[in-house]
C-alpha positions as CSV (number, residue, x, y, z in Angstrom):
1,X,133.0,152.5,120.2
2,X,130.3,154.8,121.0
3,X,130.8,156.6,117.6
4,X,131.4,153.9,115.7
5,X,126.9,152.9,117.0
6,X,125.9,156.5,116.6
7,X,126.9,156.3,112.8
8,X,125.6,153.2,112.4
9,X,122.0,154.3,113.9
10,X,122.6,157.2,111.5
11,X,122.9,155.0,108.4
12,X,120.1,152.5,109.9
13,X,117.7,155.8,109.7
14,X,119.2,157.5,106.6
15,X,118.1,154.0,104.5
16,X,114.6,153.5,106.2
17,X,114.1,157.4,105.5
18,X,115.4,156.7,101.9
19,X,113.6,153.3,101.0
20,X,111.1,153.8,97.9
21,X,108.1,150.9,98.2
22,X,107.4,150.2,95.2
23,X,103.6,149.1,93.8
24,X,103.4,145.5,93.6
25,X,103.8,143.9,90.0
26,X,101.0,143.3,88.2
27,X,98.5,145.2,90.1
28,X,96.4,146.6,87.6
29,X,93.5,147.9,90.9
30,X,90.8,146.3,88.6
31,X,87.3,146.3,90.3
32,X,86.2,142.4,89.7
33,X,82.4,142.2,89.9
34,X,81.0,140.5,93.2
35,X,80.3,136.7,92.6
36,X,78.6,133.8,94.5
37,X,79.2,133.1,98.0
38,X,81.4,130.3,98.0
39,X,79.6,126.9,99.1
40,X,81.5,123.4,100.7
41,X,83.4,122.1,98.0
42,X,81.4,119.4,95.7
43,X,84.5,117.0,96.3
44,X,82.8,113.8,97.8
45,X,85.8,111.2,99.1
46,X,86.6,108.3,97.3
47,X,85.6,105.5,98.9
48,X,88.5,103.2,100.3
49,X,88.6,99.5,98.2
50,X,87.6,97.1,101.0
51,X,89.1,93.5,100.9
52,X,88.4,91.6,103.4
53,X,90.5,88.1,104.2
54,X,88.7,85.4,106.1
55,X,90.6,82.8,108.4
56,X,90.2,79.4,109.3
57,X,90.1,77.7,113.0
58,X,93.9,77.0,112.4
59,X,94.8,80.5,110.5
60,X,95.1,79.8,107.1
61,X,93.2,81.4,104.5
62,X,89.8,80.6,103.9
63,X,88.4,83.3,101.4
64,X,89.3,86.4,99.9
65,X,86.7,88.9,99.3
66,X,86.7,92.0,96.6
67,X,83.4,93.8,96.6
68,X,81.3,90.7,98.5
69,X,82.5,88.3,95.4
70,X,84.3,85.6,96.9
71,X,87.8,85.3,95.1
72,X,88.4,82.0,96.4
73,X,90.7,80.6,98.8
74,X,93.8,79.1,96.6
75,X,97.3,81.1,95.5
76,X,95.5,82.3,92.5
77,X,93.0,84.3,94.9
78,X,95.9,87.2,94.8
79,X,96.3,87.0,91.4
80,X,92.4,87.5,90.9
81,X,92.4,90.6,93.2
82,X,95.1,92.1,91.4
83,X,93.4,91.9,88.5
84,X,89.9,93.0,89.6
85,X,92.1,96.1,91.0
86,X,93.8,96.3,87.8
87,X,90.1,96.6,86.2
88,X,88.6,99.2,88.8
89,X,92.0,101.7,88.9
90,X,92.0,101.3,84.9
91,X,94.6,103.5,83.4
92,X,97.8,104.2,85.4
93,X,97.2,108.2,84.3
94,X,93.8,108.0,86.4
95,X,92.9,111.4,87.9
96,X,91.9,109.7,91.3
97,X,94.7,107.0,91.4
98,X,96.8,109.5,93.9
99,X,93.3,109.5,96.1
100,X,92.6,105.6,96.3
101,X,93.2,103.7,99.2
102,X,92.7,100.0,100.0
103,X,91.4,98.6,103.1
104,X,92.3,95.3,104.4
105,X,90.4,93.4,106.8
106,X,91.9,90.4,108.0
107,X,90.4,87.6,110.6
108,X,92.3,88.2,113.8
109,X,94.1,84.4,114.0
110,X,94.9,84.8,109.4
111,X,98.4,84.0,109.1
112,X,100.5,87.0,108.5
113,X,102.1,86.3,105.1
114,X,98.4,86.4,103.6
115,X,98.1,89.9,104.6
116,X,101.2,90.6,102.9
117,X,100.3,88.4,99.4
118,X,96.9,91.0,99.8
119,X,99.3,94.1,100.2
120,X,101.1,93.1,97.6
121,X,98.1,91.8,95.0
122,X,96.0,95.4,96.0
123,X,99.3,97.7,95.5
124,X,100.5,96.7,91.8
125,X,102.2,94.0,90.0
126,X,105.8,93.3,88.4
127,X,105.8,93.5,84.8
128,X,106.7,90.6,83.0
129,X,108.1,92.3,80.1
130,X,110.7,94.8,82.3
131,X,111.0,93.0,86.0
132,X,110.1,96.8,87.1
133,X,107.4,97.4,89.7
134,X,104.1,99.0,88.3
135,X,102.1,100.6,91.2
136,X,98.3,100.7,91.4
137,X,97.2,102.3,94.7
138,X,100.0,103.7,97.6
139,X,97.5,104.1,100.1
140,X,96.8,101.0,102.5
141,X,95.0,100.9,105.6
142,X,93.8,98.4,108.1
143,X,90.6,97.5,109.7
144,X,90.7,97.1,113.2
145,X,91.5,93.4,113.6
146,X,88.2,91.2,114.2
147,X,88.6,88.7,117.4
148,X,87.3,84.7,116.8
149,X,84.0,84.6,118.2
150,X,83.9,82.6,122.3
């Protein structure tokens, strides 16, 4: 057994003695002249698209909010928001559609499936034409949920 690790130390050494580094591709060793000290990146952060649901005393909806222009209160509130959404994202090959987020703040006592018909309205729409999904915006957040007042 000892033989057998001396002449495998041998050939460990014999191919590190042996081993040509070659010059990395491509390096041509060409003397760039000095430019501008790099400054904070001019990227501002999109702001998020706040929608903001309002409750009544007994939790149903009382207004739905895009921008501070009231929306209304009925079923065809969502559809409204989706298409105010539609009109702000514009173009589904949108450079910033990857950054934009929604923000949904909700009354504390709102009923729960409004939240989701907002999800839902802010997010995308089914098409008509193909029954597929169409997405507007991935990103959804939350406000923290406000508390009734007393």
């Amino acid at each position: 057994m000892a033989p057998m690790i001396d002449v495998v130390f041998q050939l460990l050494i014999f191919f590190m003695l042996t081993l040509k580094i070659i010059p990395i591709e491509g390096d041509f060793n060409i003397n760039m002249p000095l430019g501008k000290q790099a400054t904070e990146s001019p990227d501002v952060p999109i702001p998020p698209i706040k929608v903001r649901l309002t409750a009544n005393v007994d939790g149903t909806l009382a207004g739905v909010q895009f921008r501070q222009v009231s929306l209304g209160n009925d079923n065809l509130a969502f559809d409204r928001l989706n298409a105010e959404i539609g009109k702000l994202v514009g173009r589904r090959d949108n450079p910033y559609l990857d950054e934009l987020e929604v923000e949904i703040d909700a009354d504390y006592n709102l009923h729960y499936r409004h939240v989701i018909a907002a999800v839902s309205a802010s997010t995308g729409y089914v098409s008509p034409q193909t029954g597929q999904v169409i997405r507007y915006i991935e990103k959804v957040k939350f406000a923290p949920p406000r508390r009734p007042a007393g």
